[in-house]
C-alpha positions as CSV (number, residue, x, y, z in Angstrom):
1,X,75.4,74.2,-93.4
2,X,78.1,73.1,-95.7
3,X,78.5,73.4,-99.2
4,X,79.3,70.4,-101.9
5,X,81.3,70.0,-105.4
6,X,80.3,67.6,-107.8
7,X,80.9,66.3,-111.0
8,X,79.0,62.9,-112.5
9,X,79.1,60.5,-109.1
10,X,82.4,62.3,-107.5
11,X,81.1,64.6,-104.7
12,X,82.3,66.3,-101.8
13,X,81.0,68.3,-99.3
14,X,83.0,70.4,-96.7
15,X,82.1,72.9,-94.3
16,X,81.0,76.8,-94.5
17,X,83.3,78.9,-96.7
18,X,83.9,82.1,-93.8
19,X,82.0,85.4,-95.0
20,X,82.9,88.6,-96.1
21,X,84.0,86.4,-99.4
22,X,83.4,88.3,-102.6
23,X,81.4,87.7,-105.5
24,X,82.0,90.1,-109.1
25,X,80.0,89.9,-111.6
26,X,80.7,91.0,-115.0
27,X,79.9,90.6,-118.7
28,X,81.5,87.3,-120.7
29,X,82.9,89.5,-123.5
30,X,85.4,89.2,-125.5
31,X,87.3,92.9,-126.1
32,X,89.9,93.2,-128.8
33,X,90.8,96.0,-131.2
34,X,91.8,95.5,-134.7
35,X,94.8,96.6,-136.8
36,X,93.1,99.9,-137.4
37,X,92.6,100.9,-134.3
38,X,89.0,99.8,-134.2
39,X,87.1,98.2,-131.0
40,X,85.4,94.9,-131.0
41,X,83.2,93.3,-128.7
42,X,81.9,89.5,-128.7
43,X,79.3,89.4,-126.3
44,X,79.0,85.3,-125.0
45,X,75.5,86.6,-123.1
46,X,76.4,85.0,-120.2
47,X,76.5,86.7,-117.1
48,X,79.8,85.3,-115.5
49,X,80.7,86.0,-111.7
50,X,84.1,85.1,-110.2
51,X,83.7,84.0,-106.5
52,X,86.8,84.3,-103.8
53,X,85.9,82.2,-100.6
54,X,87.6,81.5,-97.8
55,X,87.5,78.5,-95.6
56,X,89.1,77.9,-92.4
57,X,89.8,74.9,-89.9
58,X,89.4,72.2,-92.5
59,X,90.4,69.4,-91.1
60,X,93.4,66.6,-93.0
61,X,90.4,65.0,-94.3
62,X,88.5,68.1,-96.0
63,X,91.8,69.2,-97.0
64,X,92.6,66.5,-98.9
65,X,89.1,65.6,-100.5
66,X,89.3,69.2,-101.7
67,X,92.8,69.2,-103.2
68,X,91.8,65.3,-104.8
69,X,88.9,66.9,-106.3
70,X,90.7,69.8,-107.7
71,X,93.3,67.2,-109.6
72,X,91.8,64.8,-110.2
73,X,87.8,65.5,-110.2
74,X,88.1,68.9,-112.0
75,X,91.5,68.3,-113.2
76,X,92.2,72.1,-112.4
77,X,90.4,74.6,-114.2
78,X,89.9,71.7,-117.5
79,X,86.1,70.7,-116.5
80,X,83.3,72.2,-115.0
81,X,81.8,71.3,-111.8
82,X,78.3,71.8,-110.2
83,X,79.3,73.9,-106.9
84,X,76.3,73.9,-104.2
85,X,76.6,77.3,-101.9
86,X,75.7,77.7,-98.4
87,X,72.2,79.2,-99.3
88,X,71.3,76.0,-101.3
89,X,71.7,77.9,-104.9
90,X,73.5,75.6,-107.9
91,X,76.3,77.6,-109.6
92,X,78.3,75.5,-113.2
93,X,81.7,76.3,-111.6
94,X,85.1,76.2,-112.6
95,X,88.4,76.7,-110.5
96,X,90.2,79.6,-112.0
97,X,93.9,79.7,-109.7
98,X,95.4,77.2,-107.8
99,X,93.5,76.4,-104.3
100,X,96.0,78.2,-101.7
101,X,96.4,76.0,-98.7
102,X,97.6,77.1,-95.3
103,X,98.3,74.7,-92.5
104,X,97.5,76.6,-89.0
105,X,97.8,74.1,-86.5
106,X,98.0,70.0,-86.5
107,X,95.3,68.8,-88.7
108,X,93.7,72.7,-89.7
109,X,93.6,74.2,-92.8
110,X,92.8,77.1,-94.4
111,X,92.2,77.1,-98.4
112,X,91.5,80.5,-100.7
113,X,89.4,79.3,-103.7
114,X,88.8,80.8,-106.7
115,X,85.7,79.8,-109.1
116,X,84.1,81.7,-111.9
117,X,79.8,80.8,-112.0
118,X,78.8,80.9,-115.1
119,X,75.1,80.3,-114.6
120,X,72.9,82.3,-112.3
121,X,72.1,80.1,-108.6
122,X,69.2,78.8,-108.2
């Protein structure tokens, strides 16, 4: 199984991120407190989860249709993105950090990806 980024008719789709990735889910709030010392809370009622993954051994090519995507695609965290998971489920995505690429042997890599979900998979 793979999983596959898309956005209008730019695609890709690259192999398995590794498990044992995390998923946190919290509230989209906004939390502030005003001059007098009072809380405030803006609730977006949204659930929002922020997904780490992991993939290893991508080859040049994966590599480099991830990292176009990312720039150019995505254009970093600017637009959204339909992100497909391993189980099948849709997630409206957006990268949240820089994808962290390590180069472990001639034509492997592996990349750390950060997305926040803002809609529950289906």
């Amino acid at each position: 199984m793979a999983v596959t980024l898309a956005r209008g008719a730019a695609s890709i789709t690259i192999p398995n991120p590794e498990f044992a990735n995390s998923e946190v889910a919290t509230p989209s709030q906004v939390v502030g407190r005003t001059a007098a010392g009072n809380v405030y809370v803006y609730d977006r009622a949204v659930e929002v989860r922020t997904l780490r993954l992991a993939f290893a051994y991508l080859t040049d090519d994966d590599k480099d249709d991830l990292e176009s995507f990312y720039r150019t695609t995505a254009s970093g965290a600017l637009n959204t993105f339909t992100y497909i998971d391993h189980r099948g489920r849709s997630w409206t995505a957006r990268f949240m950090r820089p994808i962290e690429f390590t180069e472990i042997m001639d034509d492997r890599w592996n990349a750390n990806v950060v997305l926040e979900v803002e809609a529950q998979g289906s």
